[in-house]
Steps between C-alpha positions, in 0.01 A plus 500: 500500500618499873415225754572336803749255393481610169784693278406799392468516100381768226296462225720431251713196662223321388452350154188627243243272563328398161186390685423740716527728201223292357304480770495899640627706222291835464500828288819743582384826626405730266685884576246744638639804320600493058635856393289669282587594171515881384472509171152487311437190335844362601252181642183432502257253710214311388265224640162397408209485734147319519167599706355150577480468178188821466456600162481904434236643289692453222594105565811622628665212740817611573730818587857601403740712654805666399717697804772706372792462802633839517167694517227202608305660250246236382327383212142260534381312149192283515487167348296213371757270535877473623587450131439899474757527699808525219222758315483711776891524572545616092193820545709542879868475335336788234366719722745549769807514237283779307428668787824467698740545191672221639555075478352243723822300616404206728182355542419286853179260532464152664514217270116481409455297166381875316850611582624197295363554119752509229364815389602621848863342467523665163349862533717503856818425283433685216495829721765438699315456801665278754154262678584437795276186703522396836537183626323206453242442802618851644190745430742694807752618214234723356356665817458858415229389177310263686512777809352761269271257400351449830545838567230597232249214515482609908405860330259345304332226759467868693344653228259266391393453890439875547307544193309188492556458149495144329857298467462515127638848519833432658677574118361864591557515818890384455595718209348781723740366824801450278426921417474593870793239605734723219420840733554384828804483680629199675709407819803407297475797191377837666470655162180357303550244228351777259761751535783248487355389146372889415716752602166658678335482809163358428186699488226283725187762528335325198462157694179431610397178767453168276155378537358780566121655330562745192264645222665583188352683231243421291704402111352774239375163263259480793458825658182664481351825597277364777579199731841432720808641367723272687542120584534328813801259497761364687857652538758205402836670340644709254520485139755361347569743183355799531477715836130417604345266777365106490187460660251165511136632350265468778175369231720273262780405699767584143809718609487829383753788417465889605681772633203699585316330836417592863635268817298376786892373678248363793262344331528139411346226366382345786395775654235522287170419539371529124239237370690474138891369559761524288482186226869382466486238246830262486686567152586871413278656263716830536769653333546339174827304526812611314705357214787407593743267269653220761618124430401252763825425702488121575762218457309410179671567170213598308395807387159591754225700440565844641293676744405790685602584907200716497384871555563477954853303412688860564514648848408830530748815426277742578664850584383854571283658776130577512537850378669296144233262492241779480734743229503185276302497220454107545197296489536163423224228623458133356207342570423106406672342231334515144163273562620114301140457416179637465341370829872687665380772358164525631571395849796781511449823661562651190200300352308796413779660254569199356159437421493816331811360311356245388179660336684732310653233379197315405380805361756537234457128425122512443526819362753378251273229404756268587261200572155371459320243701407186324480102581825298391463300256557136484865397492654866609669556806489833652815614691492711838596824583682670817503821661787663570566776776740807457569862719676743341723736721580854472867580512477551899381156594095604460238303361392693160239258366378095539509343198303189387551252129290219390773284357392161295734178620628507133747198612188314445399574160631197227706646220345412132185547666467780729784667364694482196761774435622748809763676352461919567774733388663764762669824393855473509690709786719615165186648346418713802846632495465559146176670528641699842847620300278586168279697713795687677641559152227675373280635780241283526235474744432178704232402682379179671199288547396175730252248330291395813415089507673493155476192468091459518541686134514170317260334317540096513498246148472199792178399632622522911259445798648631822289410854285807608746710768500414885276753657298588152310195451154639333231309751263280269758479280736294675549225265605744216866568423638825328548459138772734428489711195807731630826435651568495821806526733696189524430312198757381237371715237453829673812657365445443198103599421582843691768568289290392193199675610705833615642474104203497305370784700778693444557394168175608373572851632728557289848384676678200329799293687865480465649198309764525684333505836109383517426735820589822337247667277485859340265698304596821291263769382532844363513659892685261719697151519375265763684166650395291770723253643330195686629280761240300608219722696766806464515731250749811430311730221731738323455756265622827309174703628251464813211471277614197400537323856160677588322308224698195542355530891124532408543248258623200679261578827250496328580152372693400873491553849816746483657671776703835388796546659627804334841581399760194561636454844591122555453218221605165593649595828759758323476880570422741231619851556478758270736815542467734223597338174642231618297183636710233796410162626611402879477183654642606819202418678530143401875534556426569847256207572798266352737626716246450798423161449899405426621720829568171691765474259757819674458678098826752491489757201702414224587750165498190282233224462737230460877464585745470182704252727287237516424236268184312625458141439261214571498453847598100587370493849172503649238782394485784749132650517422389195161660505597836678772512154238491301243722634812751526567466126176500424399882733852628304381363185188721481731839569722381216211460268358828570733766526812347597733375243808578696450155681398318235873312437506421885139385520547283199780300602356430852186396388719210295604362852062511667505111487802450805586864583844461742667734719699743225159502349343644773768756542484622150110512578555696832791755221214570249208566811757769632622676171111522471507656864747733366336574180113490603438863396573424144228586272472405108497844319346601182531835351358713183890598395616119318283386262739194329391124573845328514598180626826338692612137453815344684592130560728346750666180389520147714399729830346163603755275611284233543325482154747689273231738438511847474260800615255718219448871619328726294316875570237760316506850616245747359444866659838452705326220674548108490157364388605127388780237630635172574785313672493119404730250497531381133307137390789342268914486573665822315870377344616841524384868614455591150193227515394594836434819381327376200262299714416896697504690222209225367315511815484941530419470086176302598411777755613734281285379239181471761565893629520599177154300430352641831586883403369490139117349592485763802469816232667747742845384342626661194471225199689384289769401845800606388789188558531420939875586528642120690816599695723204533874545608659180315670659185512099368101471542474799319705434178299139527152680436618729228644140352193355313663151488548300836804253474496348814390135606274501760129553344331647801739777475432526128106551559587782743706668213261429266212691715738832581593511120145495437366728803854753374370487107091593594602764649418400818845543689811657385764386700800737680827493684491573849840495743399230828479797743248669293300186470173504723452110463818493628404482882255225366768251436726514741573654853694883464660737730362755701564791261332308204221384686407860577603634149319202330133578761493815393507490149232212548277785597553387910476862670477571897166640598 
């Protein structure tokens, strides 16, 4: 300061003055310039974004972004709400690690309350990534998200202007600008986004103008010699899994999927001077919405209701020029969702097919003579029925049929009247892998049959009145209400009068059923042997000669609506290949689908399904996706049933821990999901060369910390194939291994005892059975059985002995020596090394395609 008169005086000769700090203090400058990162996924920017609050067709409120630093490569998720926003980081975190082969480090978005779950806090920190949040009241700290966010709503207000489109497509419009933005270069990157991320230059000759008029061809379901052969539509993006084009139907206003269509690129909407516009309804009635297992991320301790970020959640990835879009054999096109009611139904486009749906259904009900018209009687109450909608797919994404089923609302019907017992039995999966390693064994042909609407077969003991069926009320008899002398789909009792019906018609041709397993039936003559195996409306029908199966055929359709399928391929989801004289059964299908739905998870391959190190306990802190756990045990559960009991110890023991699953549990989860990665080939083998049934049983004492109880494992192999096991932790406390091996020798005696049942009623078995040879390797377990008198005090170990003496003295079992390593429960009881666990699947009958 410098003055007449005045001394002349800096800055800082003066003192801090606290109220002019109070009174004029502002925002420091914020530097122009940040260094960019190079490495890929080193950090990562997200912000959220909202569009005046518009809804997309799909309710869709909100946007998310996710900027990688290095590359600006960018990711675009819709979403309902901002509490998708922690969902939408785990299917991000996935992908880009999968893809990328590398970690997200550091994570940088403003301090918006979705940022702020404790999920977030806790998935952040249990994968090492660093989250990084800028100030509070300083949006400026996060510039470069909110900058691509404006960046691609500008590209989308453009869009939307040019084509005159409706506001409710801005979901499509933005995934499609988030794909362009990726292949563009920018002032501050000259090299594309794309090839940063890729490797590649980008290929850009498929891209078409958004907005603009298409006609795509005509789906073969409704194709027809004469009439148009293509569909006028509008052009709005590009599908999201397959390499094919999105377009808005011009007559029904659905989005549709095809790689085969023709572009007007100067044509638009508004250009158009049509009399019939495109109806754009406000809720998406498109692409059916995906599964997708995901915990609502809130401040709230409870465990929420899970729910789905739905089927236009993923930006596009499409790659690939024009001249690959017309080599691939791709046609995948989704029209409405599956009609909720009747009057859906009839008001779809589709109306006409599903029309037809529903008279062939009402054909086989009135054909079946499922009901008769007739006034209700005082006092009854008749109960409703509902139709239900289904497509069915071909394996490229094409519709194959529309399918339409009267069900009865049997949640009405009042047990002691309406109902009384619903108990049906279902094959066991051991008896099909019985029946499978038999037939190996001995050559045996195998065929397979479909019931169609099984369950209308039944004949009803209750006197039920159901409401005549929305759309098929008789006229003049509107009053009248269907007495039904039949069963129908949905009530209690279905189940059970189809299976009783389907056995007295079989039984009076001759077959009688198994004791030891109600679904299987046989009949011998002089020419041929002839089983059939039932699992609800499935059948497998196997016999020594193909006169047999022929008659079997032309007996039951003549007394069903049967569909022949041939020889075996697929029953109950698992493959059936037959390779000379040997017979396999794959799951790796379904192995695949598990691994698809888990991916978010970053599955590595492992060469054993559960580490040896680890001893897993109950977890004392707060469940972690309790409900994801369980529908992971639950999708591993159904491959260790089926054909693989290589997981069974590991599956076992985590399903112990489905009530408040914690971290370790999730990584032993994640360990099992990638030895299955590994191991997905494996097939269960059965060959004509081994023709002994023999059994394994091994125990593992106190291997529960908590309890003090120990694990059962036991195994039957039969045509060098496993066809029965089970890993379970025991019911009572064990005071020594000797008794825990009691308790699973007991518990492979019962099987032993029902196989041995099972083979002798099927009359393809050589009777009498000569003794099931029980391997166990505890030489003190062994001199216990050959000891008729049990001197030991605790009783339930006493009835155990008792039982073995008994099953050892029939005949039934004889028990043998067998050294640990040679023992195939072994693996069932406890976790082994990598040699073992390769030694041990093989001789289980586990063979590489």
């Amino acid at each position: 300061m410098q003055a007449k008169g005045m001394l002349t005086l800096d800055k800082k000769d003066f003192e801090k003055c606290e109220t002019c700090v109070r009174s004029k203090f502002t925002k420091k400058p914020f530097p122009s310039v940040k260094r960019r990162n190079t490495s890929l996924l080193e950090l990562i920017h997200s912000d959220i974004c909202e569009l005046n609050g518009i809804l997309t067709r799909g309710g869709r409120r909100y946007f998310i972004t996710f900027c990688d630093d290095s590359t600006r490569y960018l990711y675009v998720y819709l979403l309902k709400s901002k509490d998708e926003a922690f969902d939408a980081f785990k299917v991000y975190k996935a992908e880009v690690e999968n893809q990328q082969e590398k970690r997200i480090k550091i994570l940088h978005s403003d301090r918006g309350g979705e940022y702020f779950s404790r999920e977030f806090d806790a998935f952040c920190e249990e994968n090492g990534i660093k989250h990084e949040r800028t100030s509070p009241f300083t949006p400026q700290q996060n510039g470069l998200a909110k900058r691509k966010n404006r960046t691609l709503v500008e590209m989308v207000n453009c869009m939307l202007n040019q084509s005159g489109l409706p506001t409710n497509l801005w979901g499509e419009a933005l995934l499609t600008a988030c794909h362009i933005h990726n292949r563009i270069t920018s002032r501050v990157i000259p090299t594309s986004p794309y090839e940063l991320w890729k490797g590649r230059k980008p290929e850009i000759d498929y891209m078409k103008v958004w907005g603009c008029v298409a006609y795509y061809r005509t789906p073969d379901p409704k194709r027809s010699k004469l009439g148009d052969r293509a569909m006028k539509s509008i052009f709005v993006g590009f599908a999201m899994n397959s390499v094919a084009y999105r377009f808005l139907d011009n007559e029904s206003g659905v989005i549709v999927e095809s790689r085969d269509a023709d572009f007007f690129e100067d044509k638009f909407l508004k250009d158009s001077e049509t009399t019939n516009p495109i109806s754009i309804p406000s809720t998406s009635r498109d692409v059916p919405e995906p599964s997708r297992y995901i915990e609502e991320p809130r401040r709230s301790t409870r465990t929420r209701k899970e729910k789905s970020l739905g089927d236009d959640f993923v930006s596009y990835l499409v790659e690939g020029s024009q001249k690959k879009v017309t080599r691939e054999v791709i046609f995948t096109i989704e029209f409405e969702d599956d009609p909720k009611t009747f009057s859906e139904a009839m008001s779809s486009r589709d109306a006409h097919l599903w029309k037809e749906a529903i008279n062939d259904e009402m054909d086989s009900i009135l054909g079946n003579g499922t009901w008769e018209l007739d006034n209700l009687p005082k006092g009854k109450i008749p109960i409703g029925s509902k139709w239900i909608f289904k497509k069915k797919y071909h394996p490229d994404g094409s519709i194959s049929a529309y399918k339409a089923r009267l069900v009865a609302k049997g949640y009405r019907q009042r047990e002691g009247i309406d109902y009384f017992d619903t108990y049906a039995p279902v094959a066991r999966i051991s008896s099909i892998r019985t029946l499978i390693a038999i037939s190996a064994l001995k050559g045996l042909y195998i065929h397979q049959m479909d019931v169609k609407t099984a369950f209308l077969n039944g004949y009803l003991n209750e006197e039920i009145y159901l409401e005549q069926p929305e759309g098929f009320v008789v006229p003049g008899q509107e009053n009248k209400v269907c007495r039904l002398i039949k069963s129908l789909y949905g009530l209690k009792q279905a189940p059970k009068q189809w299976h009783e019906r389907f056995d007295t018609t079989v039984t009076n041709f001759g077959f009688r059923h198994n004791g030891a397993d109600r679904c299987i039936y046989s009949k011998c003559t002089s020419d041929y042997t002839v089983v059939i195996c039932l699992y609800v409306d499935d059948m497998l029908i196997i016999s020594t000669d193909l006169e047999g199966i022929s008659e079997t055929k032309k007996y039951l359709s003549s007394n069903f609506k049967m569909k022949d399928l041939g020889e075996v391929d697929t029953i109950l989801g698992i493959k059936v290949k037959r390779t000379g004289s040997q017979i396999s059964l794959s799951q790796s299908h379904y192995i695949e689908k598990i691994l698809t739905k888990f991916q978010h998870l970053n599955i590595k391959e492992f060469n054993t399904p559960f580490d040896s190190c680890v001893k897993l306990g109950a977890n004392s802190g707060r469940a972690v996706a309790q409900l994801e756990y369980a529908s992971a045990i639950g999708s591993m559960m159904y491959a260790m049933h089926c054909t693989r009991p290589d997981i069974a110890f590991a599956v076992s023991k985590l399903s112990q821990h489905t009530i408040n699953p914690g971290v370790e549990h999730w990584k032993a989860v994640s360990r099992v999901l990638g030895y299955l990665k590994r191991t997905s080939k494996l097939e269960m083998t059965y060959m004509s060369s081994s023709g002994i049934l023999e059994g394994y049983s091994d125990a593992s004492w106190i291997d529960q910390t908590s309890d003090s109880k120990s694990t059962s494992g036991w195994i039957f192999t039969l045509a060098g194939g496993a066809i029965s096991w089970a890993s379970k932790r025991q019911t009572c406390i064990a005071h020594s291994t000797m008794e825990a091996e009691f308790i699973a020798l007991a518990a492979a005696g019962k099987e032993a005892e029902w196989i041995r049942d099972l083979l002798s009623d099927i009359r393809l078995w050589d009777v009498p059975m000569p003794s099931i040879p029980m391997y166990c390797d505890s030489e003190a377990t062994l001199s216990k059985v050959y000891n008729a008198v049990y001197n030991g005090k605790s009783r339930h170990i006493g009835l155990r002995h008792n039982y073995v003496r008994q099953l050892f003295e029939n005949g039934t079992i004889k028990v043998v020596f067998v050294k640990s390593s040679k023992n195939l429960a072994d693996p069932l009881t406890k976790p082994l090394t990598r040699d073992l666990v390769g030694t041990t699947t093989r001789d289980m009958g586990l063979k590489p395609q």
